[in-house]
PyMOL Python script that loads the backbone (N, CA, C, O; Angstrom):
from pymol import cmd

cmd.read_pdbstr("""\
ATOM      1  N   UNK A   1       0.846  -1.175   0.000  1.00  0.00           N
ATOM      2  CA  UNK A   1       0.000   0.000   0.000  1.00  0.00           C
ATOM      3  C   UNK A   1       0.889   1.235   0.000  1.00  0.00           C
ATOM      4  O   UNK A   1       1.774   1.421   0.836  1.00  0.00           O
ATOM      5  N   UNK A   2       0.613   2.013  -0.932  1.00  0.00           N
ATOM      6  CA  UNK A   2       1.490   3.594  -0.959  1.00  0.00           C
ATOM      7  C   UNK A   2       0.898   4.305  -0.008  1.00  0.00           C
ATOM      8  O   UNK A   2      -0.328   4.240   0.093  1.00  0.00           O
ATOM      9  N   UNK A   3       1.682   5.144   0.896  1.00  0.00           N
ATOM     10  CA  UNK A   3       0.959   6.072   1.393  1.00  0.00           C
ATOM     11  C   UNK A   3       0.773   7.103   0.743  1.00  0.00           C
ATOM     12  O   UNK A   3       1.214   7.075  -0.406  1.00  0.00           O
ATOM     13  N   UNK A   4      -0.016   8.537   1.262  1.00  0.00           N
ATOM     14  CA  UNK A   4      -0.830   9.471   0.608  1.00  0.00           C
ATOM     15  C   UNK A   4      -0.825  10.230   1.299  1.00  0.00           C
ATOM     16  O   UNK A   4      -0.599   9.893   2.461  1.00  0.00           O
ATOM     17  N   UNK A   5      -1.070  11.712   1.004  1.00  0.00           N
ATOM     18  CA  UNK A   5      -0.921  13.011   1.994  1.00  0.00           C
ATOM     19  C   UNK A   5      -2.425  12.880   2.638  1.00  0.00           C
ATOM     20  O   UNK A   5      -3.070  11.840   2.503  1.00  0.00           O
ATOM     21  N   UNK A   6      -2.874  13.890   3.268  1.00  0.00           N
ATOM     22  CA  UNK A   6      -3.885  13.917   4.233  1.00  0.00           C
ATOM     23  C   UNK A   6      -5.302  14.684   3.139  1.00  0.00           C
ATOM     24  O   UNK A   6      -6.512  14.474   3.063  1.00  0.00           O
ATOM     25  N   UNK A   7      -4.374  15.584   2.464  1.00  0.00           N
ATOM     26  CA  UNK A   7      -5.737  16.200   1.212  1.00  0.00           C
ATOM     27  C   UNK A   7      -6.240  15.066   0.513  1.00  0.00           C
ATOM     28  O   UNK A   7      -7.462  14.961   0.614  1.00  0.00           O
ATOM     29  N   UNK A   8      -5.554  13.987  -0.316  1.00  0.00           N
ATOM     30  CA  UNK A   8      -6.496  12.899  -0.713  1.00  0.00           C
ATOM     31  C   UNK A   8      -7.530  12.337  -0.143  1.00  0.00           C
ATOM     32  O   UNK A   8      -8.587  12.368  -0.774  1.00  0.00           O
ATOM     33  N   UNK A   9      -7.498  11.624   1.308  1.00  0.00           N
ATOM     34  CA  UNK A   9      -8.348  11.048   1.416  1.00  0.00           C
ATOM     35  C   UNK A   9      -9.617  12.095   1.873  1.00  0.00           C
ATOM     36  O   UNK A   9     -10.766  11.662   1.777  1.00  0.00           O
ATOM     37  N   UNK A  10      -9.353  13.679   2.444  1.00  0.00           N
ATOM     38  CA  UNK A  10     -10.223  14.168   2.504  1.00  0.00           C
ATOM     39  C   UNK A  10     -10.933  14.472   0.993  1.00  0.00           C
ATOM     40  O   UNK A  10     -11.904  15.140   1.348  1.00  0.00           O
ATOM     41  N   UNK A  11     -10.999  14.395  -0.157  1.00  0.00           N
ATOM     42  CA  UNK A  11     -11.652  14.886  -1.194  1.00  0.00           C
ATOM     43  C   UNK A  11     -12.507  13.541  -1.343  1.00  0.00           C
ATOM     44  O   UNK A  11     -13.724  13.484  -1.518  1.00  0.00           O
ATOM     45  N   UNK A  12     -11.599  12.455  -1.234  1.00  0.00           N
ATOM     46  CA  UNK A  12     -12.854  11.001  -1.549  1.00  0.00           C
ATOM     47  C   UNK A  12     -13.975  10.869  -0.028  1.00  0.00           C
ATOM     48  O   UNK A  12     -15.187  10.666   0.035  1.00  0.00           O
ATOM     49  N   UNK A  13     -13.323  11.004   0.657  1.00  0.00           N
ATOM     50  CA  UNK A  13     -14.718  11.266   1.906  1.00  0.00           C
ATOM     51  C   UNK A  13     -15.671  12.236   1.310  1.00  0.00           C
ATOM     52  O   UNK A  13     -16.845  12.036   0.998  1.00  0.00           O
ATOM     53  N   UNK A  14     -14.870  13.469   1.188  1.00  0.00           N
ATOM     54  CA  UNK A  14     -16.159  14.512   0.673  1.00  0.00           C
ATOM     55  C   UNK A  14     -17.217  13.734  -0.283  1.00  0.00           C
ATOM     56  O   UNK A  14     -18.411  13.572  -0.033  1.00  0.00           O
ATOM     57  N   UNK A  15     -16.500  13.277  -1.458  1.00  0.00           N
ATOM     58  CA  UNK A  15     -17.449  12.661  -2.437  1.00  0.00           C
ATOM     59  C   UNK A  15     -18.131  11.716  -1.903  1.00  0.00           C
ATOM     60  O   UNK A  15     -18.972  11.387  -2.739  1.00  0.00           O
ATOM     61  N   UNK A  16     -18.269  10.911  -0.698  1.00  0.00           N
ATOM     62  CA  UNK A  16     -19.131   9.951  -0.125  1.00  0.00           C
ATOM     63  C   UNK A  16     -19.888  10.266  -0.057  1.00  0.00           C
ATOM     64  O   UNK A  16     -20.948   9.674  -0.256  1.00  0.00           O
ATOM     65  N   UNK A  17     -19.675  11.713   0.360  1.00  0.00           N
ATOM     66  CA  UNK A  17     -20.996  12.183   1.410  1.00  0.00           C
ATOM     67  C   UNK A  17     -20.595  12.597   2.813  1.00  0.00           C
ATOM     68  O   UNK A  17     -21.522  12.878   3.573  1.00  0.00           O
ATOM     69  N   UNK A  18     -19.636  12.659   3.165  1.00  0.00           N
ATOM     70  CA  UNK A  18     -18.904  13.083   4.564  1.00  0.00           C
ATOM     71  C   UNK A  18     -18.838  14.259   4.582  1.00  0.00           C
ATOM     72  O   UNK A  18     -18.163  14.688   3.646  1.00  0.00           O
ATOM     73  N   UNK A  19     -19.354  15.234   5.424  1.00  0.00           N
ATOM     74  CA  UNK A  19     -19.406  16.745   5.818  1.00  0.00           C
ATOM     75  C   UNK A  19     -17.875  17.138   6.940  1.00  0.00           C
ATOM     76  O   UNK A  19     -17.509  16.653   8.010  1.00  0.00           O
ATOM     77  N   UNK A  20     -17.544  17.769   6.426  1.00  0.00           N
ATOM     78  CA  UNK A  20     -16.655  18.879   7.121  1.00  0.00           C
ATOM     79  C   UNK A  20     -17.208  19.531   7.886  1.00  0.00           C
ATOM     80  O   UNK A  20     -17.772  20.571   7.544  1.00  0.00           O
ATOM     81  N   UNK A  21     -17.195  19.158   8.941  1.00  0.00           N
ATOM     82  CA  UNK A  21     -18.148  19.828  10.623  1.00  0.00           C
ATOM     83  C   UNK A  21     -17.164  20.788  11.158  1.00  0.00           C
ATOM     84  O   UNK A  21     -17.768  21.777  11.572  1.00  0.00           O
ATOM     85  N   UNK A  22     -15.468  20.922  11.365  1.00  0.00           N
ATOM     86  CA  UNK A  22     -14.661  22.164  11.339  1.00  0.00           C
ATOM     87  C   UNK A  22     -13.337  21.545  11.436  1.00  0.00           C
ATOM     88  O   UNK A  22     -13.261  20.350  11.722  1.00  0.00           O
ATOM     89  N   UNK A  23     -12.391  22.176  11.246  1.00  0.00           N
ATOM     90  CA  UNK A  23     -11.089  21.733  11.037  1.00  0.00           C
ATOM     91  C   UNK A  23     -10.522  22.616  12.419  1.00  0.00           C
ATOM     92  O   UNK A  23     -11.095  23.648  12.768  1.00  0.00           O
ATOM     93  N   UNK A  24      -9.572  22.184  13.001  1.00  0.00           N
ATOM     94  CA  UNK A  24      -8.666  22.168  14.310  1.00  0.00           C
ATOM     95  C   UNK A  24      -7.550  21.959  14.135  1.00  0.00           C
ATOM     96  O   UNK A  24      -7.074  20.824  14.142  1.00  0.00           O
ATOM     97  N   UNK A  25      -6.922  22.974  13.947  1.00  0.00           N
ATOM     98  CA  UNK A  25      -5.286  23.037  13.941  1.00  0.00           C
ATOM     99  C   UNK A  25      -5.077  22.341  12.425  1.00  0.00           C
ATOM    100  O   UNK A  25      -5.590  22.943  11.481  1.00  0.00           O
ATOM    101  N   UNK A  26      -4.430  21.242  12.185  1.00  0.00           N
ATOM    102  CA  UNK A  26      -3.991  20.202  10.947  1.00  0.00           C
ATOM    103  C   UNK A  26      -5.199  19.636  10.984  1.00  0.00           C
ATOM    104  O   UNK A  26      -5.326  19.309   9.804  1.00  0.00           O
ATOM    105  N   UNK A  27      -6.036  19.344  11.452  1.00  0.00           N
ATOM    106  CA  UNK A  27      -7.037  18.212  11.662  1.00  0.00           C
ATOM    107  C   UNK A  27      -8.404  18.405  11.100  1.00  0.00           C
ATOM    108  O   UNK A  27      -9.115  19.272  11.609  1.00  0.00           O
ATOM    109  N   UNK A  28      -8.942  17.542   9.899  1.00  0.00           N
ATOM    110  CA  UNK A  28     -10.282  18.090   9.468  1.00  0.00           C
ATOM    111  C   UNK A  28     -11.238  17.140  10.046  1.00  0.00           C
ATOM    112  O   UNK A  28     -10.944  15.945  10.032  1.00  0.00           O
ATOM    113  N   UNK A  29     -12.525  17.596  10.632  1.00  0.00           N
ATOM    114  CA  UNK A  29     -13.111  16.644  11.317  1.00  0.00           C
ATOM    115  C   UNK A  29     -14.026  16.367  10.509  1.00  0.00           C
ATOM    116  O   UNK A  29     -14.702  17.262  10.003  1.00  0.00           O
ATOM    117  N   UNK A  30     -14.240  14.933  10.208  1.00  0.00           N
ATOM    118  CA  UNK A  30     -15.753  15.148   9.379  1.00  0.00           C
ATOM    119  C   UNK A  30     -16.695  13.951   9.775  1.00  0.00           C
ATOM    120  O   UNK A  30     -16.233  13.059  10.487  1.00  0.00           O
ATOM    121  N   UNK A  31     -17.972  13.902   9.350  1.00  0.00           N
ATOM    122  CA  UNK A  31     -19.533  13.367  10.380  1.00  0.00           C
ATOM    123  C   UNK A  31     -20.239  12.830   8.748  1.00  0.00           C
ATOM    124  O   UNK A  31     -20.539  13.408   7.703  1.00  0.00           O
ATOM    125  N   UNK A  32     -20.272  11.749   9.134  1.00  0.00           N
ATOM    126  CA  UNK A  32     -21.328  10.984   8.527  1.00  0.00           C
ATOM    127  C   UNK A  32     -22.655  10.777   8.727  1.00  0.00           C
ATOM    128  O   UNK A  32     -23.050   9.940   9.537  1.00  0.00           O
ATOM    129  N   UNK A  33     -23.586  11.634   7.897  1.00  0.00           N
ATOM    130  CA  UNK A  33     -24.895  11.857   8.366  1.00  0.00           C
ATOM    131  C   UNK A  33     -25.919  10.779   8.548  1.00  0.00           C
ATOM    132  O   UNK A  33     -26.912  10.893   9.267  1.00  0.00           O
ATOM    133  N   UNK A  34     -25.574   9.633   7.778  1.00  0.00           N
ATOM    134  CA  UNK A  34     -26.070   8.678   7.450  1.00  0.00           C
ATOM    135  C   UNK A  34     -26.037   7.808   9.043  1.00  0.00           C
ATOM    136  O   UNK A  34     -26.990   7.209   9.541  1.00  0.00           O
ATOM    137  N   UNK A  35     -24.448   7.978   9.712  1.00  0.00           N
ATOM    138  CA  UNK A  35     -24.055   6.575  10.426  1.00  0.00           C
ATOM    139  C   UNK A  35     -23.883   7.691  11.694  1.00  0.00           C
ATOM    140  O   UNK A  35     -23.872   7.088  12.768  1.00  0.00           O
ATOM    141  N   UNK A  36     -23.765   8.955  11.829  1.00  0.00           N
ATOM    142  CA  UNK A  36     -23.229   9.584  12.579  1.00  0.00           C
ATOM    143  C   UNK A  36     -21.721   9.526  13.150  1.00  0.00           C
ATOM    144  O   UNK A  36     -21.368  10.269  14.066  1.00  0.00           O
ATOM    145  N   UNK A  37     -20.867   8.601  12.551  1.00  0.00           N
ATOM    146  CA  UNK A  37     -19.398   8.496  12.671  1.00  0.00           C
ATOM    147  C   UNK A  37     -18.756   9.843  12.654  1.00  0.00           C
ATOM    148  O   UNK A  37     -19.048  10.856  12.017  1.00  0.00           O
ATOM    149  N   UNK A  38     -17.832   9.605  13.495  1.00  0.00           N
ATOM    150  CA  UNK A  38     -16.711  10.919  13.242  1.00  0.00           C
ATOM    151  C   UNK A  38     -15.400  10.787  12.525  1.00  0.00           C
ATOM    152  O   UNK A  38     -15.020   9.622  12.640  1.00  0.00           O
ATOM    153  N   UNK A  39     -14.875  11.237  12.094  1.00  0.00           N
ATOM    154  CA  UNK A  39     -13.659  10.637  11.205  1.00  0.00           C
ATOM    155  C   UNK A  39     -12.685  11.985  11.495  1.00  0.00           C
ATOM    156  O   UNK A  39     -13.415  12.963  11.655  1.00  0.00           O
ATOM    157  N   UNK A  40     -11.450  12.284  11.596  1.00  0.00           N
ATOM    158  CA  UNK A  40     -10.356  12.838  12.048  1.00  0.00           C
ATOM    159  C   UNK A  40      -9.737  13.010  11.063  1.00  0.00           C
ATOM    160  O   UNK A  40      -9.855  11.853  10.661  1.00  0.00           O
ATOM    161  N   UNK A  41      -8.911  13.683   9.982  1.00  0.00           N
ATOM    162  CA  UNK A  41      -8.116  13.373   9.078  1.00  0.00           C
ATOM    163  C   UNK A  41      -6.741  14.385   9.641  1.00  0.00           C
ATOM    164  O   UNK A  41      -7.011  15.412  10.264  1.00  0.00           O
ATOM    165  N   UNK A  42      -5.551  14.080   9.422  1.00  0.00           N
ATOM    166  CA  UNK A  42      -4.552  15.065   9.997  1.00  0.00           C
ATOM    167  C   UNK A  42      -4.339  15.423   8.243  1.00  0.00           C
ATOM    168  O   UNK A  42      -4.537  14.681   7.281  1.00  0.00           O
ATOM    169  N   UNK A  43      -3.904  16.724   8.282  1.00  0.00           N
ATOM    170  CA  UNK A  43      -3.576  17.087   7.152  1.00  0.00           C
ATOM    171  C   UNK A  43      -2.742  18.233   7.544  1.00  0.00           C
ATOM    172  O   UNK A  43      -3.091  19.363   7.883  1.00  0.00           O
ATOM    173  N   UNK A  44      -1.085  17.502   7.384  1.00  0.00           N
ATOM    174  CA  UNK A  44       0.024  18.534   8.084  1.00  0.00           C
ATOM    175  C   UNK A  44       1.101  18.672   6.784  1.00  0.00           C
ATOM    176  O   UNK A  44       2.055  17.972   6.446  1.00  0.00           O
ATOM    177  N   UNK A  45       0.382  20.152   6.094  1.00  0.00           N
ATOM    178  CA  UNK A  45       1.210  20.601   4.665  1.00  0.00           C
ATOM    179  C   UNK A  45       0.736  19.161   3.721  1.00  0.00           C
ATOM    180  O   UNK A  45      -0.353  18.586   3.732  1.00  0.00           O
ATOM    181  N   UNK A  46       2.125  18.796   2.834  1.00  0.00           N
ATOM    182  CA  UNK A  46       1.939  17.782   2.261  1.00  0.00           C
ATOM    183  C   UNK A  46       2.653  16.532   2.636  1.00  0.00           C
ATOM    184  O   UNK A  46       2.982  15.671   1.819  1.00  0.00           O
ATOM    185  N   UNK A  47       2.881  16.476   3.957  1.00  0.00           N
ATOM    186  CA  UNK A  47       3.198  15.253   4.421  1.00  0.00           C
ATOM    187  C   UNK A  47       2.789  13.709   3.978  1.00  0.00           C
ATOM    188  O   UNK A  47       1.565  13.598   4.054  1.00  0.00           O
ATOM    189  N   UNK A  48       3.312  12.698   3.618  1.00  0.00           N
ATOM    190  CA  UNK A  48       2.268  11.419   3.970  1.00  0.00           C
ATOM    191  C   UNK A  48       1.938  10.924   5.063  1.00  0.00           C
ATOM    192  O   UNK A  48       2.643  10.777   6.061  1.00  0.00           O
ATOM    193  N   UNK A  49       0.423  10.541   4.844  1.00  0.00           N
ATOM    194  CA  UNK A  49       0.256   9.748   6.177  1.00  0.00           C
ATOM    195  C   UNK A  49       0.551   8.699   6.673  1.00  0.00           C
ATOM    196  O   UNK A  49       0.675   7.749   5.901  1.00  0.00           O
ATOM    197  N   UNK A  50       0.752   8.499   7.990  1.00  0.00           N
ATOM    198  CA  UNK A  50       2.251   6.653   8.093  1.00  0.00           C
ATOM    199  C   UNK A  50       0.943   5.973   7.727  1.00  0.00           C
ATOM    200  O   UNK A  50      -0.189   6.453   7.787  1.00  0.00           O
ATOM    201  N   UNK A  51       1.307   4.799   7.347  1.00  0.00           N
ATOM    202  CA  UNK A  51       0.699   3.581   6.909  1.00  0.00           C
ATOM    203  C   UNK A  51      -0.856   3.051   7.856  1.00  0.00           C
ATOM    204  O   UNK A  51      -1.948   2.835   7.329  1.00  0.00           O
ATOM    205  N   UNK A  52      -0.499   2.927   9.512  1.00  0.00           N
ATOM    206  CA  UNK A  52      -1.326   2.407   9.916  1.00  0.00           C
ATOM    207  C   UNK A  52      -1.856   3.836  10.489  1.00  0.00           C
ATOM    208  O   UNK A  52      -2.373   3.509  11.558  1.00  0.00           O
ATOM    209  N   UNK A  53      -1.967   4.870  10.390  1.00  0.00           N
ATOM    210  CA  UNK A  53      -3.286   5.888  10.032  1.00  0.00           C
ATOM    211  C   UNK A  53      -3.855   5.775   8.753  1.00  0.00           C
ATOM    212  O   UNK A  53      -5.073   5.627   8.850  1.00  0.00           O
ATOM    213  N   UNK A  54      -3.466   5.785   7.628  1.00  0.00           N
ATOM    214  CA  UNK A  54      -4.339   5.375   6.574  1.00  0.00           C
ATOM    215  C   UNK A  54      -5.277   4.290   6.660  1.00  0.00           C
ATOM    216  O   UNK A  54      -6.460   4.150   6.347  1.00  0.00           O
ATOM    217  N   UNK A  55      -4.521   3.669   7.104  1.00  0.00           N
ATOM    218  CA  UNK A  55      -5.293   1.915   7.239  1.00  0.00           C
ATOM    219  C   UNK A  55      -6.494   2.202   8.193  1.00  0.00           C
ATOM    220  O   UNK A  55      -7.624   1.979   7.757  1.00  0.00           O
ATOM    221  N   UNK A  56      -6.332   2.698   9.509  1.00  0.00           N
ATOM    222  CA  UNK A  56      -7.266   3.492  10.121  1.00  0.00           C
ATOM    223  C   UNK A  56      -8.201   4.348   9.437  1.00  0.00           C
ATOM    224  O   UNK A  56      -9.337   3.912   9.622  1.00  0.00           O
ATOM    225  N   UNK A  57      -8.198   5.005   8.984  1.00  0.00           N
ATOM    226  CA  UNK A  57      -9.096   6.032   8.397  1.00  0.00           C
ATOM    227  C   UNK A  57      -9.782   4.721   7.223  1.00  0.00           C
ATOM    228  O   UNK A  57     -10.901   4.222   7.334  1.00  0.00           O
ATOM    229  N   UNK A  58      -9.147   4.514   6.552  1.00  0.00           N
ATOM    230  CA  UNK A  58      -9.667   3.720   4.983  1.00  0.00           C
ATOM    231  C   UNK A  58     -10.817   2.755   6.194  1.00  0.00           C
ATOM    232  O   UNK A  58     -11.986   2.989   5.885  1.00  0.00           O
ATOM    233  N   UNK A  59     -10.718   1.833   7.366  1.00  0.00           N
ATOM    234  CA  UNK A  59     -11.299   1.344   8.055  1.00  0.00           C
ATOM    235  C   UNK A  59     -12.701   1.854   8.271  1.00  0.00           C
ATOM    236  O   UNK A  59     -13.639   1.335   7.668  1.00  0.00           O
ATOM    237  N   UNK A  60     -12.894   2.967   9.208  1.00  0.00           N
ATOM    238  CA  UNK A  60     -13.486   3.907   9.550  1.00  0.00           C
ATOM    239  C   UNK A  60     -14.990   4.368   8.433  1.00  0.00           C
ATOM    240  O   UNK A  60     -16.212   4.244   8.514  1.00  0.00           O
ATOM    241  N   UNK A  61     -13.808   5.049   7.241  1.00  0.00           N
ATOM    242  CA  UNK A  61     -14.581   5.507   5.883  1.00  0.00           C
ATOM    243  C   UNK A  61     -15.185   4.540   5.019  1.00  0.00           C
ATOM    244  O   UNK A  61     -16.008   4.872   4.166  1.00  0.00           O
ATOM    245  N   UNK A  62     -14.832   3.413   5.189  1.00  0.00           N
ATOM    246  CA  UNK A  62     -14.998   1.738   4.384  1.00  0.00           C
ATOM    247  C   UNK A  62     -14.721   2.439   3.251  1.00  0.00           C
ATOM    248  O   UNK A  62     -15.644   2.955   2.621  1.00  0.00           O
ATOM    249  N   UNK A  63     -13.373   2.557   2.828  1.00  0.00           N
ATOM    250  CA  UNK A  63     -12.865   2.662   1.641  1.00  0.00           C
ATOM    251  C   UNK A  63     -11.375   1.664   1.377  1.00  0.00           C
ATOM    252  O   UNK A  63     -10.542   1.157   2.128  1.00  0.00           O
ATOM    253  N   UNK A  64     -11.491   1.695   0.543  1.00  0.00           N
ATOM    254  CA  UNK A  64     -10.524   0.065  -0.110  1.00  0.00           C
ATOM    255  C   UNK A  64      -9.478   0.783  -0.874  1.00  0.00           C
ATOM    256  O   UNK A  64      -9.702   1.959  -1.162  1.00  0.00           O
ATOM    257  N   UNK A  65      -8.246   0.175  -1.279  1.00  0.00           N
ATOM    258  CA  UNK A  65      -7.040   0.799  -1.456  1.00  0.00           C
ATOM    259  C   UNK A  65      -7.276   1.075  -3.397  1.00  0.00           C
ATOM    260  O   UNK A  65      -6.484   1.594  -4.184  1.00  0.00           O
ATOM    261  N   UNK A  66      -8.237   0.671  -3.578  1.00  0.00           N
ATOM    262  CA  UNK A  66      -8.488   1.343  -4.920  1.00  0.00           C
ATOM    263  C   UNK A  66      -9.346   2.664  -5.154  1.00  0.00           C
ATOM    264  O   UNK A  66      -9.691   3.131  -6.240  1.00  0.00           O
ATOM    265  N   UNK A  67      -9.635   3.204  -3.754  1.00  0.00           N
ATOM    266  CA  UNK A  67     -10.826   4.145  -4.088  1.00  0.00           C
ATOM    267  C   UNK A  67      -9.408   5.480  -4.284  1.00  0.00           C
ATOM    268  O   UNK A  67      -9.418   6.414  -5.085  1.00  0.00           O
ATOM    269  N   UNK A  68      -8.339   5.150  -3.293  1.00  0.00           N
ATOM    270  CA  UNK A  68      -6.779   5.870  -3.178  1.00  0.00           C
ATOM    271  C   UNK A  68      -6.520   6.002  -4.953  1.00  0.00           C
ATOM    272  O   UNK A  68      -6.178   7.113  -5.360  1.00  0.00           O
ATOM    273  N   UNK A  69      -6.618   5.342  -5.549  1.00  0.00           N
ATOM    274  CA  UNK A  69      -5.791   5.311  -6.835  1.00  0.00           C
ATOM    275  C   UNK A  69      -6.327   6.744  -7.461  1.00  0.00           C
ATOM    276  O   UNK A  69      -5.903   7.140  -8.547  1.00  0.00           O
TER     277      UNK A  69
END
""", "prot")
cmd.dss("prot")
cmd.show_as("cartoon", "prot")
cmd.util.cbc("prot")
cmd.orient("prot")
């Protein structure tokens, strides 16, 4: 699995359907209206994110390492 900066996976959440409820420092928080989940994304510059936070989040969002491509 490649890792990925923190702006990717926030644009494919957006397209789910995941709302941006407010961002905190690096951190965009976003709420699933459907499930009421909260989801965290760090987004520090263009860093990548280490491996097992992605894996975390992709968990969370039920997104699969092809939705990344």
């Amino acid at each position: 699995m490649k890792s990925v900066s923190g702006k990717q996976p926030c644009k494919i959440v957006e397209q789910r359907g995941w709302i941006l409820q407010r961002v905190k420092g690096s951190h965009h928080i976003y709420e699933n209206p459907e499930s009421e989940q909260i989801l965290s994304i760090p987004v520090h510059r263009n860093q990548d994110l280490k491996i097992g936070t992605l894996k975390a989040l992709m968990k969370v969002a039920q997104l699969s390492e092809e939705d990344l491509l």
